[in-house]
C-alpha positions in Angstrom: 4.8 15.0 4.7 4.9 18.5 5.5 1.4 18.4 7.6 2.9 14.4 9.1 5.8 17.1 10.6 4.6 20.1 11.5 2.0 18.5 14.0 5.0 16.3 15.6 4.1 12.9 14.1 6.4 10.6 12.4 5.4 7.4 10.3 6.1 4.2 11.4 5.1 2.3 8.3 2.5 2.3 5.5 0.5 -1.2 5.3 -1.2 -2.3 1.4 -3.6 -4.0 3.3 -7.1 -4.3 1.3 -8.0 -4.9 -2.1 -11.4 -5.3 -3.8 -11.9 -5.5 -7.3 -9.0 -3.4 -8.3 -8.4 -0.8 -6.1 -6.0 -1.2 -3.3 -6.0 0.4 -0.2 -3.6 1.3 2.8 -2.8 2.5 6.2 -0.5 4.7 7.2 0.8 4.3 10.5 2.0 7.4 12.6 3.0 7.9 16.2 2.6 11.7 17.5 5.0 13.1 20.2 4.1 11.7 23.1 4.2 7.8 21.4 0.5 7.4 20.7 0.4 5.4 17.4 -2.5 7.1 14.8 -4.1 5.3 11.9 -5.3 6.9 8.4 -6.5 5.2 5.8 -5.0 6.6 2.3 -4.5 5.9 -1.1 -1.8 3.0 -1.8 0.2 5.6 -4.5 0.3 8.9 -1.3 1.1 6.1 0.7 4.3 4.8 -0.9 5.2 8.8 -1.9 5.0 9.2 2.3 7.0 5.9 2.7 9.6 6.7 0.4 10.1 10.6 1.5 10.2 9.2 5.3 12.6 5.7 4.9 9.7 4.6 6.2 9.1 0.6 5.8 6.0 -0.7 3.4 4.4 -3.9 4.1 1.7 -5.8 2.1 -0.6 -8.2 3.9 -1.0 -11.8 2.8 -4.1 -11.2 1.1 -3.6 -8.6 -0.8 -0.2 -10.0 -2.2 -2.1 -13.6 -2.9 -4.8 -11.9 -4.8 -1.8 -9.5 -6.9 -0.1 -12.6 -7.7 -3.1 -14.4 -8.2 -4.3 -11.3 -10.7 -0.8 -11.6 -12.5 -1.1 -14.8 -13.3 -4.3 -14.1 -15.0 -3.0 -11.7 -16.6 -0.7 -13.4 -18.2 -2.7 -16.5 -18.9 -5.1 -13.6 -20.8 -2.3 -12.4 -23.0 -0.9 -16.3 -23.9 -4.7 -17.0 -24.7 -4.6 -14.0 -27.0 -1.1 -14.3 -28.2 -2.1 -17.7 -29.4 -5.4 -17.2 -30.9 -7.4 -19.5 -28.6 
């Protein structure tokens, strides 16, 4: 954050907006002082640190909250399967 300030940007949101595997990624989106939007990719968890220090909003694209849920539900399908001895 301090770095974001003291060259005159300000963040206009933080995108989750990759995932492979299980690492996510994200973009944070800044705009500098004379309204030219930046992009940087960073790690999802300095991302939402950034977010949250700036009231900045957080999205998460489609995909990579269709494969979250879709990794949940494995999850726990995994720990009924266990739970249950099958």
């Amino acid at each position: 954050m301090d770095v974001i300030e003291t060259v005159g940007c300000r963040i206009d949101k933080i995108v989750m907006d990759n995932i492979e595997e299980t690492t996510y990624y994200a973009t944070i989106f800044l705009r500098d002082q004379n309204g030219k939007a930046l992009e940087f990719d960073a790690r999802p968890s300095d991302s939402i640190a950034i977010a949250l220090r700036a009231s900045a909003p957080i999205y998460v694209t489609e995909n990579v909250f269709e494969a979250s849920v879709a990794d949940e539900r494995a999850h726990r399908f995994r720990e009924e399967y266990y739970k249950n001895g099958l």
